[in-house]
C-alpha positions as CSV (number, residue, x, y, z in Angstrom):
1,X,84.6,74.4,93.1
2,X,85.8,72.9,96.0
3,X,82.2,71.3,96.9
4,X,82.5,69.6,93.6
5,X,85.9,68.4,93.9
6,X,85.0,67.2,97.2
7,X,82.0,65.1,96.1
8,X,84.3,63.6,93.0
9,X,84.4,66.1,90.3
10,X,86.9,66.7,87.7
11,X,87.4,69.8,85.8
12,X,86.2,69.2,82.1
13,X,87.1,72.2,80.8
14,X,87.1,76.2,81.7
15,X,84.8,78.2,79.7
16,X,85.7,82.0,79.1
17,X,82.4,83.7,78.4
18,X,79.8,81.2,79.7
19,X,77.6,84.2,80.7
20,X,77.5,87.4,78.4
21,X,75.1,90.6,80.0
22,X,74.4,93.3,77.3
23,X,73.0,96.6,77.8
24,X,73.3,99.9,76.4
25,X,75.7,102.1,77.7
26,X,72.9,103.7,79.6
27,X,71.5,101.0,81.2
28,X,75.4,100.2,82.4
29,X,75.8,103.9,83.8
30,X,72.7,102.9,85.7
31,X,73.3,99.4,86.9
32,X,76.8,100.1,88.2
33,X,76.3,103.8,89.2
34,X,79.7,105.1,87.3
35,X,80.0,106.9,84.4
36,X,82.0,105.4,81.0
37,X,82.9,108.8,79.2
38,X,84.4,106.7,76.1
39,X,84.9,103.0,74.9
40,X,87.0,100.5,76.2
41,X,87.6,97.8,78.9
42,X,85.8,98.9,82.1
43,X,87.1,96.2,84.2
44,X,84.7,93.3,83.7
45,X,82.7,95.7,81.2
46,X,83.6,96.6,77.4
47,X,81.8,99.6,76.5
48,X,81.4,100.2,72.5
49,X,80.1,104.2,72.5
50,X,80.1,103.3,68.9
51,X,77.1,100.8,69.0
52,X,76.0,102.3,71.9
53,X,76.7,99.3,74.0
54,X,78.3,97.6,76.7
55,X,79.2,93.9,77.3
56,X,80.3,92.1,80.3
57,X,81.6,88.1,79.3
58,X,81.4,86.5,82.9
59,X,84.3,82.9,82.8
60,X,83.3,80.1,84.2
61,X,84.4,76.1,84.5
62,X,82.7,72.9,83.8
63,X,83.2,70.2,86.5
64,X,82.1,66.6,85.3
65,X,79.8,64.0,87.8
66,X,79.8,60.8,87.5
67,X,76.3,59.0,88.0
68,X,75.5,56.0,89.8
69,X,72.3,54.7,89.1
């Protein structure tokens, strides 16, 4: 962010799940090697046993450019 604010950007606005990952909870056990023995907040992962899913909701913030032709 500081690249951007360095060239002239301005924060437009932050964004709280700009990027969702879904998987199964397999595929989670798997990906981050651990196991998640019942549902909940995995720190960044929310694990549903229930659906038989897991969902990590990455945050993110918009900077704004001007553009000079």
């Amino acid at each position: 962010m500081d690249t951007h604010a360095r060239r002239g950007g301005t924060i437009a606005k932050p964004i709280p799940r700009s990027m969702s990952i879904v998987g199964t909870v397999a595929a989670w056990e798997r990906w981050t090697g651990m196991r998640f023995p019942g549902g909940g907040r995995y720190a960044p992962v929310e694990i549903d046993h229930g659906r038989g899913c897991g969902c990590c909701r990455e945050p993110n913030v918009w900077i704004m450019h001007t553009l000079i032709p």
